[in-house]
C-alpha positions, 0 to 999 in steps of 0.5 A, a space after each residue: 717212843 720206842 720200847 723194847 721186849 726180849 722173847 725167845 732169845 731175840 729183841 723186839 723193838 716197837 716204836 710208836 709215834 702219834 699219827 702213824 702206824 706202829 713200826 716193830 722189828 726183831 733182832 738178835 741183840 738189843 743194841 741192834 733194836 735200839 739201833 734200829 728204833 732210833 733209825 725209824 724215829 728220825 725218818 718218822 719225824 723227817 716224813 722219810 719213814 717207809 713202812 715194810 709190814 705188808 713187804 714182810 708177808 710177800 716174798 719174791 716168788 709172789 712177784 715173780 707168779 703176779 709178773 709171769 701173769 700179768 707182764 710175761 705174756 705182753 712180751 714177744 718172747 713170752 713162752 722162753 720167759 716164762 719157762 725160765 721165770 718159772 725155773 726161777 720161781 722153783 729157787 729157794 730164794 723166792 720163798 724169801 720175803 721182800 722185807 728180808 731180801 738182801 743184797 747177802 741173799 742175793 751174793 749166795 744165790 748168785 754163787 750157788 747159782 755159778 755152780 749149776 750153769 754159766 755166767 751168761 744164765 747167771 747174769 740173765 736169772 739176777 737181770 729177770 730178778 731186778 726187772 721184776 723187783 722195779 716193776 713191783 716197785 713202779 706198778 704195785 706199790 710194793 715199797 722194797 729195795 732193789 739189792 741187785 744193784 748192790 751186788 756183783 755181777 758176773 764176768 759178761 762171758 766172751 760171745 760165741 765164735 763157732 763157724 762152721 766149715 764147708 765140710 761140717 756145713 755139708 755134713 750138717 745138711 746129710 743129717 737133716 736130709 729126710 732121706 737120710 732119717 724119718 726122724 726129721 721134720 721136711 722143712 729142717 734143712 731148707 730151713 738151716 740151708 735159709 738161716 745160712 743165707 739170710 743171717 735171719 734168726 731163729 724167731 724171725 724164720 719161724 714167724 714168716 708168712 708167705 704174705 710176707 715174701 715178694 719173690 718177684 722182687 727177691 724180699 722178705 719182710 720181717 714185721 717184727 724183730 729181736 730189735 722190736 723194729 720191722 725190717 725187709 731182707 733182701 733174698 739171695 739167687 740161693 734164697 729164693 730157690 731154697 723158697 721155691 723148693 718149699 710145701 706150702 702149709 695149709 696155715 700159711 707159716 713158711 715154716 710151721 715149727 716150733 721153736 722146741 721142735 727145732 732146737 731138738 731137731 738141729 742138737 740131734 743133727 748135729 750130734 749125727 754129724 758129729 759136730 760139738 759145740 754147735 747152735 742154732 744161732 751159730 748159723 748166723 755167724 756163719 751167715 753174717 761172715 759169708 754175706 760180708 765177703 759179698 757186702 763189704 760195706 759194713 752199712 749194707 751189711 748191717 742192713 740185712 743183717 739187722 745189726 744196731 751198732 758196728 759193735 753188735 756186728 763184729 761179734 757176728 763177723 768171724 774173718 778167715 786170716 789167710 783170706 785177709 792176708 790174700 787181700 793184702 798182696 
């Protein structure tokens, strides 16, 4: 049976049933409650009941803490996840319990969330939210709903189309030139000069090992990708003398950096050679769109590359209209 008690201007409904765990909640106005108790009856009686009270006790920052310690560093990108899981953990909305996280909670963060960054950053933080959420459900019995999928999301933004040209492409490699500035690591240029040759990613250039290059037969081999697959990458003439030119480190990396250090080293260069707008991974459109003049068959192309799908693959290849044009006759 269900009863009622008003306390402190709310209503508190309480419904108790022979063999079950009581069941209470509160609400603003008795017609909620009673709402609310003839609800919880049916689906006592129906077997279909859920019971939320330790739900109620564990907000979303707990799930995001228990995730970054237990799932995060099985991942391949563990150190990038778990910066922006610990970003995500700061929010306000993680100090909400799981009983009350609503797909309304959800629409305001993602709004004022829309405000502060892209909606690239937007879709990603409500993608980390709702892998967290379905995993507490699957792996510790955490009995809530997944409002995520309630909610809309952000437009998908256009991916990137920035190229370089020859002329920002020389200036970019006068600014990583050690000569130039003390102030950049000797193996940024080969490094940015191999990203424009290879179409390798960042990861994939700063995980290679000299065990894993045959010079003699001009490949790299990737043991691991973004894709999760491995891969061998056939060298340019360019490429294996951008390797040859290269110190040996004593730890055995190709290049012994960091990810932090390139990304601050390549936005500083870029800011002295006056170039906006401009990313690391911008350098694998440029890569891609030079290898396909050498590779127009999109197959071998797709193969250095490391591209999945045709789709995945023309977002990368950005084609010269006058070039096309030239073809045509």
């Amino acid at each position: 049976m269900a009863t009622f008690r008003h306390r402190n201007g709310k209503w508190q409904a309480r419904v108790v049933r022979l063999g079950h765990s009581s069941a209470s909640k509160t609400f603003s106005t008795r017609a909620d409650a009673e709402r609310w108790a003839k609800q919880t009856e049916t689906q006592i009686d129906q077997g279909g009941f859920i019971d939320h009270r330790a739900d109620r006790a564990t907000t979303l920052g707990d799930l995001v803490i228990r995730y970054i310690t237990e799932v995060t560093p099985l991942m391949k990108s563990a150190a990038a996840d778990t910066i922006r899981l610990r970003a995500l953990h700061r929010n306000p909305i993680c100090r909400i319990t799981m009983d009350d996280l609503t797909p309304a909670c959800l629409a305001r963060f993602r709004d004022r969330r829309l405000q502060q960054v892209s909606a690239g950053t937007v879709i990603r933080d409500l993608a980390y939210v709702s892998s967290i959420i379905n995993h507490a459900r699957r792996e510790w019995g955490i009995k809530a709903d997944n409002p995520v999928r309630l909610i809309r999301k952000p437009a998908t933004p256009q991916g990137r189309t920035r190229v370089i040209n020859m002329s920002e492409r020389l200036r970019l490699l006068d600014a990583l030139t050690p000569l130039r500035t003390r102030r950049v690591s000797p193996w940024m240029k080969p490094l940015v000069e191999l990203a424009m040759e290879t179409a390798m990613r960042r990861g994939e250039l700063l995980a290679l090992r000299w065990q894993d290059i045959d010079l003699g037969s001009r490949v790299a081999h990737l043991s691991m990708t973004k894709n999760g697959e491995a891969r061998s990458v056939p060298l340019s003439s360019a490429a294996k003398g951008i390797l040859q030119g290269l110190p040996k480190s004593p730890c055995g990396s190709v290049f012994p950096l960091k990810p932090q250090t390139v990304a601050a080293a390549f936005m500083k260069a870029a800011k002295r050679a006056a170039l906006v707008d401009l990313r690391f991974h911008d350098l694998r459109h440029v890569a891609t769109t030079s290898l396909a003049k050498r590779l127009p068959n999109v197959i071998e192309l797709a193969a250095v590359t490391g591209h999945k799908s045709l789709h995945m693959l023309k977002r990368y290849y950005h084609p010269d209209a006058a070039d096309l044009a030239r073809k045509l006759g």
